[in-house]
C-alpha positions in Angstrom: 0.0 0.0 0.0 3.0 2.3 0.8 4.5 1.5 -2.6 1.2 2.5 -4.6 0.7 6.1 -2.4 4.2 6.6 -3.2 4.0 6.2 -6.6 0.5 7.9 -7.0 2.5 11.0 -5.4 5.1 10.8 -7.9 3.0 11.1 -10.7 1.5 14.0 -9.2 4.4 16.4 -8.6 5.7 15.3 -12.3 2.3 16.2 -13.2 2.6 19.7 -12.0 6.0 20.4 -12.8 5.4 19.2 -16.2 2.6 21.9 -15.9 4.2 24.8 -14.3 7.0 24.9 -17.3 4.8 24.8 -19.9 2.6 28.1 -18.4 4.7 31.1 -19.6 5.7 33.7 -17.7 4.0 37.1 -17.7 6.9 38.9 -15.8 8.9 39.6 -18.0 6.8 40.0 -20.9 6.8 43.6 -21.8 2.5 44.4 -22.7 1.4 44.8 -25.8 1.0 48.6 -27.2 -1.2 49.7 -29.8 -1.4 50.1 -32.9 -0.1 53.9 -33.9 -2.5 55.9 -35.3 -1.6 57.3 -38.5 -1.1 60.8 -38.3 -3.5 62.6 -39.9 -1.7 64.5 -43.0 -2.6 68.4 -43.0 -4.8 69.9 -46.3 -2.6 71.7 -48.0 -3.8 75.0 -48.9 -5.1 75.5 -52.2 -3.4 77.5 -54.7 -4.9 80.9 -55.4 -6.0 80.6 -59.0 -3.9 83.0 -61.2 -5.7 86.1 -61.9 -7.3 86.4 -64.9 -5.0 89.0 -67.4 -7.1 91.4 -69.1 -5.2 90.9 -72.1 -3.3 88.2 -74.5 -1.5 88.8 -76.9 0.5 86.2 -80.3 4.0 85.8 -79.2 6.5 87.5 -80.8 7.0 91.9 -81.6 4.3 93.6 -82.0 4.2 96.4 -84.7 0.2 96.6 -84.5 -2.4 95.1 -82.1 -5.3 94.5 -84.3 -8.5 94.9 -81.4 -11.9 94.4 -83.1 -14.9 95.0 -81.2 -17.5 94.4 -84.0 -19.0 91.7 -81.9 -21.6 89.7 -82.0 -24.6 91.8 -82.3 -27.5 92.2 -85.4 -29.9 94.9 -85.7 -33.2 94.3 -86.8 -34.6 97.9 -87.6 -38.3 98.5 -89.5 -39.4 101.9 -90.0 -42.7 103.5 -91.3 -44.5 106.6 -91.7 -44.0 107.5 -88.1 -41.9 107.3 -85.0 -44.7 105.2 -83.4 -44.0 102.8 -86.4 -40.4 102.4 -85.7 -39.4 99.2 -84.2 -35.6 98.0 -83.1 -34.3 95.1 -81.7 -31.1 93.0 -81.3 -29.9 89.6 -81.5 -26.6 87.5 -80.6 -25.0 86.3 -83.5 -22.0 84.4 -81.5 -21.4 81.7 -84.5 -21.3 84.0 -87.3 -17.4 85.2 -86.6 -17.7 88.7 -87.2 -14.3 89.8 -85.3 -12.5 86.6 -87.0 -13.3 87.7 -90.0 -12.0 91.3 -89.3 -8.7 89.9 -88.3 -8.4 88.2 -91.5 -9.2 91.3 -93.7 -6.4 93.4 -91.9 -3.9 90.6 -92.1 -4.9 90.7 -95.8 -4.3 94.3 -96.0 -0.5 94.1 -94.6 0.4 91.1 -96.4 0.1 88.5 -93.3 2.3 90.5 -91.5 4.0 88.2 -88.8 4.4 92.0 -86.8 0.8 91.9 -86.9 -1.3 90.7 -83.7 -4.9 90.0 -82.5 -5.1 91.5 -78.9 -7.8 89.4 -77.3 -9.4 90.9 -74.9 -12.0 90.8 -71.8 -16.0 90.9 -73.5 -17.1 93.1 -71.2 -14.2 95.6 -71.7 -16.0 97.9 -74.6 -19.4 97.9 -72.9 -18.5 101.6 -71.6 -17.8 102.5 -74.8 -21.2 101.1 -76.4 -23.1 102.2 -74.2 -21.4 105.0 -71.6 -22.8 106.7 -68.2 -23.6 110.2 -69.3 -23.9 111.0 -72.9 -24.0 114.9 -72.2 -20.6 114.8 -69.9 -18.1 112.1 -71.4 -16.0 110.1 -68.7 -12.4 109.8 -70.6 -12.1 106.3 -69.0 -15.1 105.1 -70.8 -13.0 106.5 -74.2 -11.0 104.2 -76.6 -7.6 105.0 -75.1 -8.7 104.6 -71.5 -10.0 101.3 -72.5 -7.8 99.9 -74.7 -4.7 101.4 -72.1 -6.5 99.1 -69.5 -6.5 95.6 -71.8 -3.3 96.4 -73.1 -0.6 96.1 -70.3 1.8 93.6 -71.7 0.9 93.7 -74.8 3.8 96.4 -76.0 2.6 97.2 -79.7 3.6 100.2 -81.5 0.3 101.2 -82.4 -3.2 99.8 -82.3 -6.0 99.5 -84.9 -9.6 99.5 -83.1 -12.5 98.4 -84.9 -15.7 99.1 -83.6 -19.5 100.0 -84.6 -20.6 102.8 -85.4 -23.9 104.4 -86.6 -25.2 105.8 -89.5 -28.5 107.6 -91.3 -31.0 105.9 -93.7 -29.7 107.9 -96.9 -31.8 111.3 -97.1 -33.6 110.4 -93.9 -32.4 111.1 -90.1 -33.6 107.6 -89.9 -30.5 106.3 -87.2 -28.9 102.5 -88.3 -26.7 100.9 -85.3 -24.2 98.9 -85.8 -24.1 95.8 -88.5 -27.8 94.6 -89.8 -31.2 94.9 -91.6 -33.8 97.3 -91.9 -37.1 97.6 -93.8 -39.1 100.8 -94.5 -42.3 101.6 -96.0 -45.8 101.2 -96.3 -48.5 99.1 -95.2 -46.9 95.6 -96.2 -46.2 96.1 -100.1 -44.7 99.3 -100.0 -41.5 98.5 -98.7 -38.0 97.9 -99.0 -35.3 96.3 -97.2 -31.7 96.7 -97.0 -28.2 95.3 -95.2 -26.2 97.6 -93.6 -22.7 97.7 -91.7 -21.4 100.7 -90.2 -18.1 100.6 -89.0 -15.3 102.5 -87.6 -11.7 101.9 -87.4 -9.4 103.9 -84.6 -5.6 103.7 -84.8 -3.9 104.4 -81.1 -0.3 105.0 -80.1 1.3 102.3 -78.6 2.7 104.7 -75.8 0.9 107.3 -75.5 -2.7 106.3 -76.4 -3.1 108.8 -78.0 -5.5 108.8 -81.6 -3.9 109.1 -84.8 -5.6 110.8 -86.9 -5.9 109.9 -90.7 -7.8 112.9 -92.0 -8.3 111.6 -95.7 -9.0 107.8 -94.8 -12.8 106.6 -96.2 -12.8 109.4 -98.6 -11.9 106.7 -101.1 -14.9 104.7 -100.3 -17.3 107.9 -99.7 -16.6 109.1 -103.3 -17.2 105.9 -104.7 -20.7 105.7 -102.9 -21.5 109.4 -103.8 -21.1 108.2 -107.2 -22.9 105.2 -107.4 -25.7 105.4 -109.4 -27.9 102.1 -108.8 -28.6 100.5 -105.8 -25.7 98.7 -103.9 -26.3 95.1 -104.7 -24.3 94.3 -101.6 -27.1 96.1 -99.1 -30.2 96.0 -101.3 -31.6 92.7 -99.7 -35.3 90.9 -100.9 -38.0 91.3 -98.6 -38.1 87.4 -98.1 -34.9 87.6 -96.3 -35.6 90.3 -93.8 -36.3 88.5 -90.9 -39.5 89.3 -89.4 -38.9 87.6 -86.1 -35.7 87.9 -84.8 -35.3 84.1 -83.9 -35.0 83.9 -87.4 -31.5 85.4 -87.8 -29.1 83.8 -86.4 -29.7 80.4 -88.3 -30.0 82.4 -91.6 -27.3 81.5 -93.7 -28.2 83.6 -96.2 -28.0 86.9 -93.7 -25.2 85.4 -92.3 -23.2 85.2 -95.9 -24.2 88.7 -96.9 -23.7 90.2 -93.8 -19.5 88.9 -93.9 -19.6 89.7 -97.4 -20.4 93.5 -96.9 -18.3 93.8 -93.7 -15.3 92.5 -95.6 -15.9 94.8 -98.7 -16.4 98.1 -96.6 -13.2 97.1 -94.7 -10.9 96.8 -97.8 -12.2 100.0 -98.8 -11.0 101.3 -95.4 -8.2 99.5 -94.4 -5.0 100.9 -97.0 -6.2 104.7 -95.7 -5.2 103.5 -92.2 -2.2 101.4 -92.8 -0.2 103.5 -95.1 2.4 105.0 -92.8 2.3 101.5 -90.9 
């Protein structure tokens, strides 16, 4: 009986020992840390967008700064016995390229003159001049060379050619045509006529001084030659079917649109060599 308690006690203790080394120790265990958070990374501050220049101009010297402000505007005008009969109205004619195609007829004119630049320019930056605060007291910084001073700052031409509308009369009448378009006068609805018209005016600037240039003889060329015309222009006279009578009507009209580039470009060649003679 002594041998089997001795041995039950044996297996006991080997038990436990057997035990005891396979528990690890906690001691000397150092305890586990926590995961770092990742440090948030700090928004960088957006760039300030680069203001907007007022101006850009072709690379390369600059000997004139072509600026045309024809725009994109065409009159609708209709006229009858009275003033109460008189009706005028405007429409956007964005797709129909009007100061492209001025840029083209002056780089015609001077021989596609590399020296020869299109200043581009905000399309807001002539609305003083169309249309300025006080008509009776003029503001010299709603003038050309305030303006053009202002949209010109790096450009560094010698001289610049403006090209704007003007107005003009209904010849023999004090009938008043803005700008580039169409009008019809006349009588009840068979009495009447209707005609294209494109009044514009061409301003050459100092590049320094901003000053006007004046060219007293230019357009007398093309004056005379209208003076002396005997029949009807057959570049204004225009059939009655194509005056628009609603004025959602012109802007798709190619035929407007076609006769309307083909008259600017004429009066402009007529113009142009008057202006660029000493240039």
């Amino acid at each position: 009986m002594f041998r089997n308690f001795a041995a039950i006690t044996i297996l006991v203790l080997c038990f436990t020992a057997a035990g005891s080394a396979q528990t690890p120790s906690t001691a000397d265990t150092p305890p586990a840390t926590a995961p770092a958070k990742p440090v948030a990374k700090k928004a960088q501050p957006k760039a300030k967008a680069a203001a907007k220049q007022p101006v850009a101009a072709e690379a390369g010297p600059c000997r004139l700064g072509v600026i045309s402000a024809v725009g994109d505007r065409f009159a609708v005008q209709k006229f009858g016995l009275t003033v109460f009969e008189t009706e005028d109205s405007e429409v956007a004619v964005d797709g129909w390229g009007l100061d492209d195609l001025v840029v083209s007829r002056v780089r015609a004119a001077t021989n596609n003159d590399p020296t020869v630049k299109r200043i581009a320019y905000p399309k807001s930056a002539l609305e003083p001049f169309y249309n300025p605060t006080s008509r009776f007291l003029p503001d010299p910084r709603e003038g050309l060379p305030a303006i053009v001073r202002g949209i010109t700052p790096t450009a560094k031409c010698d001289r610049y050619l403006v090209v704007t509308r003007s107005k003009g009369q209904v010849p023999g009448t004090n009938l008043v045509l803005d700008g580039i378009g169409a009008y019809n006068r006349g009588v009840g609805s068979i009495l009447r006529h209707s005609h294209l018209f494109a009044n514009i005016a061409l301003s050459m600037l100092d590049g320094i001084t901003y000053e006007r240039i004046n060219r007293p003889f230019a357009g007398v060329g093309a004056r005379l030659a209208a003076g002396l015309r005997i029949t009807e222009d057959p570049l204004t006279k225009l059939d009655n079917s194509l005056f628009p009578e609603s004025t959602s009507a012109v802007a798709g009209s190619a035929a407007l649109r076609e006769r309307t580039k083909t008259l600017i470009a004429t009066n402009l060649d007529q113009m142009l060599p008057d202006y660029l003679k000493n240039d």
